[in-house]
N, C-alpha and C positions, 0 to 999 in steps of 0.2 A: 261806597268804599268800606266802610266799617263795619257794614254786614257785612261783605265779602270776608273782611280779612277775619271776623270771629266765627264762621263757618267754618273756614281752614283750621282755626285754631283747635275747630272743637272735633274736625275730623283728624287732626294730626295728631290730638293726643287720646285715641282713642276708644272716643266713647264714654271714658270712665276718670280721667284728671278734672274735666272741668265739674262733675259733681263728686270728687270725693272729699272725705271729711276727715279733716287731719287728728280729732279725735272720734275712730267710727264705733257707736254703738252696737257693740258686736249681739251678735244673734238676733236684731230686733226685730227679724224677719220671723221668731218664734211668737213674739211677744203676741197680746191680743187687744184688740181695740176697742172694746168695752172697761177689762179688770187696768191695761195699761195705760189707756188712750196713748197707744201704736198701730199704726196700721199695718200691723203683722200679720199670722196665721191663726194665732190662738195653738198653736202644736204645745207649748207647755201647758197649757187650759186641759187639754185635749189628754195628757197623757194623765192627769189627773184623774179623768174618767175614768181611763184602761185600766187601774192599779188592780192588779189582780186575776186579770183577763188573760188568758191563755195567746202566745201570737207564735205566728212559725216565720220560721227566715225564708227569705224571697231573692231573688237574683234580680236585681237591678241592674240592666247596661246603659254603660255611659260610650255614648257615638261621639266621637269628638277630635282634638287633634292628641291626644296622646297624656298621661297621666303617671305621674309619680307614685307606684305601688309600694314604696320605701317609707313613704311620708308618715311623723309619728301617729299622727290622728287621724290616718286612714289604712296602715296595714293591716289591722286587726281586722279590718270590717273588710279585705280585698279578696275578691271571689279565687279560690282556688278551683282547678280542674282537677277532681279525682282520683280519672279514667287515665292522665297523663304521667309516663315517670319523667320527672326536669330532666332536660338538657342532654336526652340520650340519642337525639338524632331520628328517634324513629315517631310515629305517629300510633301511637298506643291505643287509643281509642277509637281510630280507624273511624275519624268523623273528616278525612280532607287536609288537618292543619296540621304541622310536627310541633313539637312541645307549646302547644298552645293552655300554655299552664295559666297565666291569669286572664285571656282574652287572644287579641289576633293584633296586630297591624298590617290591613291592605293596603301602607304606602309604603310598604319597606321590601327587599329581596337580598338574595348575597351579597349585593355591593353596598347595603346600605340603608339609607331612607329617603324617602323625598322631604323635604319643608319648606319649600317653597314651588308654587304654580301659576299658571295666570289663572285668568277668569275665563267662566264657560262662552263671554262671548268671544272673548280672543280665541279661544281654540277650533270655534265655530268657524272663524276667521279665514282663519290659517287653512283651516280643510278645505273650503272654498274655494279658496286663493288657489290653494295647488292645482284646481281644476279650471278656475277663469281665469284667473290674472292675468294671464297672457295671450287670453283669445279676443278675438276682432267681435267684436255685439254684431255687427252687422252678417255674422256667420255661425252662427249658433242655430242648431237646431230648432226648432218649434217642441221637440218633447222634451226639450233641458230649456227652455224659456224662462218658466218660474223658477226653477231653482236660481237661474244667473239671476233674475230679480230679486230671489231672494239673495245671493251672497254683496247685488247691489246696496242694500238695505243694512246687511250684518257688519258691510265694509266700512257706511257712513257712520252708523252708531259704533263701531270700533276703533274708527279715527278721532271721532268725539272723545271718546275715554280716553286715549291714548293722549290728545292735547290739554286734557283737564288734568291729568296725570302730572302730565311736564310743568303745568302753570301754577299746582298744588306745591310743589318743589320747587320752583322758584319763588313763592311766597313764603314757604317753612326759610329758605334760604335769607332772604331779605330778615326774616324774624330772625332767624341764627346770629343776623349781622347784627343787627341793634342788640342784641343782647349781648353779643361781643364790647359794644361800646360804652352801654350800661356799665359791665363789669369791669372793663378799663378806669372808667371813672370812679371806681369805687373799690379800688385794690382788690380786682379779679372778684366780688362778691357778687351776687344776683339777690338785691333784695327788693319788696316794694318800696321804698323810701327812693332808694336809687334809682328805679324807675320816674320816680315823680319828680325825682330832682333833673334829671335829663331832657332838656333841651334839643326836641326835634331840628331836623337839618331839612325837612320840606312835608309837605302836606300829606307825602304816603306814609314817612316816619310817624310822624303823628297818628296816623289811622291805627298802627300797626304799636306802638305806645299804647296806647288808650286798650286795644285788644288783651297786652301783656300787661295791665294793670288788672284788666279782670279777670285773666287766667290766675295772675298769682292771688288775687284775693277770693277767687272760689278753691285750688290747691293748697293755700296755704303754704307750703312747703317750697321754695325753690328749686331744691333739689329734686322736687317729684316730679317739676314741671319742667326743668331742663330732661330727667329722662323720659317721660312718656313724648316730650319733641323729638329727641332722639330715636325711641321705637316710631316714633309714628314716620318718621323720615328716610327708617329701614323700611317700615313697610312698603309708603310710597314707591323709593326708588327699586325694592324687589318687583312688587307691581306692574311701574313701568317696564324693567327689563326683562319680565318672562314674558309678559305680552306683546313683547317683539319677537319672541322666538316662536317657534312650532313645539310645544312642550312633551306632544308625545313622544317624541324620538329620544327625550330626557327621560320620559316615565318606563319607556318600555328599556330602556341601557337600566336602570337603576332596579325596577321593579319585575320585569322579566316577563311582563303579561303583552295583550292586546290593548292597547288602550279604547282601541273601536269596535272591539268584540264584546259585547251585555253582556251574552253568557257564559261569559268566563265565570269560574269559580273559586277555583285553587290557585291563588299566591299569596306572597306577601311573606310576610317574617312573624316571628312572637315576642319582637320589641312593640310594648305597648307604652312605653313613655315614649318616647322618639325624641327628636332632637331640640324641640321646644314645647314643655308641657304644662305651661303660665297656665292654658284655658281650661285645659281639663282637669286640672287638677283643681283647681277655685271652683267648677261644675260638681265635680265628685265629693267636694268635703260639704257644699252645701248640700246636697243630698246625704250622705251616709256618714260623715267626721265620728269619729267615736264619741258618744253622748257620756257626760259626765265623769268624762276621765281625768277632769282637771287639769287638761291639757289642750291647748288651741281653741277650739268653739265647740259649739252642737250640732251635729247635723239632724234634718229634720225627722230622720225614721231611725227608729235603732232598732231591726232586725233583718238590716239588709245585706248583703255580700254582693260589692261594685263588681261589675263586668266590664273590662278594659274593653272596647274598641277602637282602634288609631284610624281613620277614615277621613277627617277631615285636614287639608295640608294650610299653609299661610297662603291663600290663595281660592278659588273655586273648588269645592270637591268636585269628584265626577262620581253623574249616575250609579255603574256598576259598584263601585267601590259601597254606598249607602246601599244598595239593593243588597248588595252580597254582606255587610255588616248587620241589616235588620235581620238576611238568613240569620244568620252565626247569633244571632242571640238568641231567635228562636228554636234556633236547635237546640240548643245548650241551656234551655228551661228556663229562659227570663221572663220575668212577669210583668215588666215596667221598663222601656224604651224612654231615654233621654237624648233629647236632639236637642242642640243648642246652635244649627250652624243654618245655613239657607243660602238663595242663587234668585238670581233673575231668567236664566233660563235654562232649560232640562230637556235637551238632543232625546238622551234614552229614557224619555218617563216614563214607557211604558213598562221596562222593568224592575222600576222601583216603582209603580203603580200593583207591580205581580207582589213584590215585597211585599208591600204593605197588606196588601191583602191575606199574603200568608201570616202574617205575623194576626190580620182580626181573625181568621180560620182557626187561629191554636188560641185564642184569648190572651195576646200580648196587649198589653194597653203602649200607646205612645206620645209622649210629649213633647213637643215640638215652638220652639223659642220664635215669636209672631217675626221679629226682626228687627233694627235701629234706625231705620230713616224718616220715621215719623212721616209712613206715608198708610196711605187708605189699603187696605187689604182687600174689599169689596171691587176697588176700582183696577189696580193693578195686582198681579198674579205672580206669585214666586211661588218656590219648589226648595222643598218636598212638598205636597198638600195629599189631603185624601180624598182632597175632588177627583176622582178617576176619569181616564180619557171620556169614556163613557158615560160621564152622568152622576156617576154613581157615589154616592159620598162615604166613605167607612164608620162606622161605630166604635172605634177602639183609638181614638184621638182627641187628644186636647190642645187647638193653639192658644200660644200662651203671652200674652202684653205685659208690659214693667209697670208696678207703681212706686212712689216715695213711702217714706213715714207714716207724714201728718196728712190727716184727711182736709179738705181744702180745692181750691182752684187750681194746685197745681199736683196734685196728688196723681195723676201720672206723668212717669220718665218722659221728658220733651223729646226725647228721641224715638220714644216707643211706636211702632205699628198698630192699627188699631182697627176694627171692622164690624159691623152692626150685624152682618151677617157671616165673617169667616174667623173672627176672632174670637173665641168662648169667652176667656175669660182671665182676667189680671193678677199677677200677685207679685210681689215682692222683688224688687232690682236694680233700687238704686243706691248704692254704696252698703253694698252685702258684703262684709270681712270673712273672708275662706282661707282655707287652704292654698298655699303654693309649694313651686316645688323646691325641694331641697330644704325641708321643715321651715320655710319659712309661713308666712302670713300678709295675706292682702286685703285690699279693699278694691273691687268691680263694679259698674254699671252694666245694664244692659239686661235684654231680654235674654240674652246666655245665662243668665244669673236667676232671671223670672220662672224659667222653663225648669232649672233642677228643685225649685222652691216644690212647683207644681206635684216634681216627681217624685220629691221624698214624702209630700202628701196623701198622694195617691199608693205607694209603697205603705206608709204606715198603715193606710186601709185595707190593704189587701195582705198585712202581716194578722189585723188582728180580726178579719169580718173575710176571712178565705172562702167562703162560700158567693161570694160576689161576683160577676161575671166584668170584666174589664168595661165592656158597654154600660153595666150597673155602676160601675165606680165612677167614669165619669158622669152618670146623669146625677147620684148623689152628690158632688160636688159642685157642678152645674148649681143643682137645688138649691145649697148654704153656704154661698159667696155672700159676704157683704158687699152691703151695698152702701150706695151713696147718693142721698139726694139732694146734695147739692152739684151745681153743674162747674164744670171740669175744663181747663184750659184743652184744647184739642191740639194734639202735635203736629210740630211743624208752622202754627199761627201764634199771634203775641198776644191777641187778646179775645179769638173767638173761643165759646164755650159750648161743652154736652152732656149731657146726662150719660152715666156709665152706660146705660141701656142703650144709648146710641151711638157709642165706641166698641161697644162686644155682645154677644147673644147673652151670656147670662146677666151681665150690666153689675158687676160685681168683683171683687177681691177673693182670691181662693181661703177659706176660713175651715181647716183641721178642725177645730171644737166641734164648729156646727156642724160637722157631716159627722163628728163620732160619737155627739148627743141625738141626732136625729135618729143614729143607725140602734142605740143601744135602744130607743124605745119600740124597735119593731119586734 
């Protein structure tokens, strides 16, 4: 039972309350683990080398659910379009999109935005559904056979979700109540004392006590921990309730497109924050924050201009939407692709398998966030990847895994994704202080956090070494990760261990210094 209930705990508040740190060391994702003993980047080691080195600005996009272009520590550095005159209704540049002056949003249309969706398997569901649900098996075609087998399949695993959903919120529910009871007892406060003083009413009370004694003693904060149960309890129940509906009939009233047409190209709006932009904008400051302004943090490259794109909703992206976002950046001259988001399964890959491939054609490098569920990457398969239907693997990709701080047994994220063969390579993601929106400032867990560490990395490299070919930036990076040879709790288990080398291809932490002292002696 007490697994159970600190599983829940630690997906309800998610991802990022049960490691954050009520005082976080801000930036220490720069710092270096040699001069600091941090297991950071070495990016201030690093820029120490540069002084004096010529670098040119670069177009960095950030793919994600939407970003605060107002924010003090990131307008200065937010890409402008040229070719565009604001807000004049026409399409100036004659590239598809109308005032697409700091990026695009492909969730939005006249009526609006989307921000919330289900998941790609419910939608899978659903299309299914409107074709079998109501037909007799024992009448089915022979050339529609497999598919009814398959929406057999998509139906079981979609009732499964659907019932862990419901079970996930009656346990947050249960926790709401005892917390309610705590603070009864203790003139409406939520503290750990008051916790400990409180007197379970039966055996599940107790399981579910002992849970909120260690949520508040890794948050710290009560307050933090009452609102990420809060978001996590929105999300849940949004969750549940799109995945009972048929969502495209929501996407196409709101966003004006096909939702089952790939090659669509042209929609959407040029609200690039949209209506919840917590992720991207914590994505965007740790990549590009204005350096040394004396204001909020550092972000890792300082000569880059963010590229908004809005593509990802609180819920599954879809396919077209990330195909047609990696287009839009490569048209629009970015040099470095940041993905922070992912899925379990991918209906149209093969038109973001055509993306991607466009984006290695023009020399886009892309960085792509491994995932949170501290599961094997070699064994199970999620999307995006640049494995192509075909075989075929691209060169212009980096996936990317969380670590901690302190080098150690536990020095990667326990929730981090990890693979000997599909994971390159680790950096930086647990309790990262960024950027949020409306000038405020947070602190994040997760490989969303790992993936932009990556990219303002690889940005810095290709602001100051432009003659490198994105395949060339990542194999130099690949080359001067540190490493670690000691062996490493593996996520997802309590006490089995590996060596980096046998959680990711380069077996290493992404490390700025060494890739900008290897490159200056060529």
């Amino acid at each position: 039972m007490n697994k159970y209930v600190f599983q829940i705990l630690f997906f309800a508040f998610s991802l990022s309350a049960l490691a954050q740190d009520s005082k976080p060391n801000i930036n220490w994702q720069l710092q270096d683990p040699d001069a600091d003993k941090i297991y950071g980047t070495g990016v201030e080691k690093a820029y120490e080398l540069l002084k004096g080195k010529p670098a040119r600005d670069i177009i960095v996009a950030v793919i994600d659910g939407g970003t605060d272009v107002k924010h003090e520590d990131l307008k200065d550095n937010i890409w402008t379009n040229t070719g565009e005159i604001p807000d004049n209704g026409i399409d100036d540049d004659h590239n598809g999109y109308v005032d697409d002056i700091h990026g695009w949003n492909f969730l939005g249309g006249k009526s609006g935005n989307i921000e919330f969706e289900s998941t790609e398997l419910a939608r899978m569901y659903h299309k299914l559904k409107t074709k079998y649900g109501n037909l007799d098996s024992t009448h089915i075609p022979d050339a529609q056979m497999a598919e009814y087998r398959e929406y057999k399949n998509i139906r079981s695993k979609f009732l499964k979700e659907q019932m862990e959903s419901t079970q996930n919120l009656m346990v947050i529910a249960e926790l709401n109540s005892l917390i309610e009871k705590v603070k009864k007892q203790n003139n409406g406060v939520l503290s750990r004392k008051a916790v400990k003083r409180y007197k379970p009413e039966n055996e599940r009370e107790k399981a579910f006590r002992k849970g909120l004694k260690l949520a508040l003693l890794l948050t710290g904060k009560p307050a933090d921990l009452e609102k990420e149960i809060g978001e996590g309890t929105k999300q849940l129940s949004n969750l549940a309730k799109y995945n009972a509906l048929n969502t495209d009939s929501i996407r196409s009233a709101v966003v004006g497109d096909d939702p089952n047409n790939p090659s669509q190209r042209y929609y959407g709006n040029n609200d690039v924050t949209g209506p919840d932009a917590l992720h991207g904008t914590h994505v965007a400051g740790i990549i590009g924050a204005v350096r040394n302004n004396n204001i909020g943090i550092n972000g890792v490259a300082d000569h880059v201009k963010l590229m908004i794109i809005r593509a990802v909703p609180d819920g599954d992206e879809r396919d077209k939407d990330i195909a047609n976002a990696i287009r839009y950046a490569v048209d629009n001259h970015a040099s470095v692709i940041n993905m922070s988001f992912g899925k379990y399964y991918s209906p149209f890959k093969a038109v973001v398998d055509s993306a991607i491939k466009y984006a290695e054609a023009h020399d886009v490098l892309m960085i792509h966030a491994a995932g949170n569920e501290s599961k094997n990457k070699d064994v199970e398969n999620s999307f995006p990847t640049n494995e192509l239907d075909n075989g075929v693997v691209t060169s212009n990709w980096i996936e990317v895994g969380a670590t901690d701080q302190k080098k150690g047994s536990s020095l990667i994220g326990t929730f981090s994704n990890y693979g000997k063969k599909k994971l390159d390579l680790f950096a930086p993601g647990v309790n990262i202080y960024s950027t949020g929106p409306n000038n405020t400032y947070i602190t994040e867990s997760g490989t969303s956090m790992a993936a932009p560490v990556t990219t303002g990395v690889a940005a810095l490299i290709r602001e100051y070494f432009p003659e490198l070919k994105a395949s060339e930036v990542k194999a130099i990076l690949m080359k001067t990760v540190t490493p670690s040879s000691k062996k490493v709790i593996i996520p997802g288990t309590k006490k089995e261990k590996a060596l980096l080398s046998d959680l990711s291809v380069s077996g290493g932490v992404v490390n700025a210094y060494g890739a900008v002292k290897l490159l200056l002696k060529k």
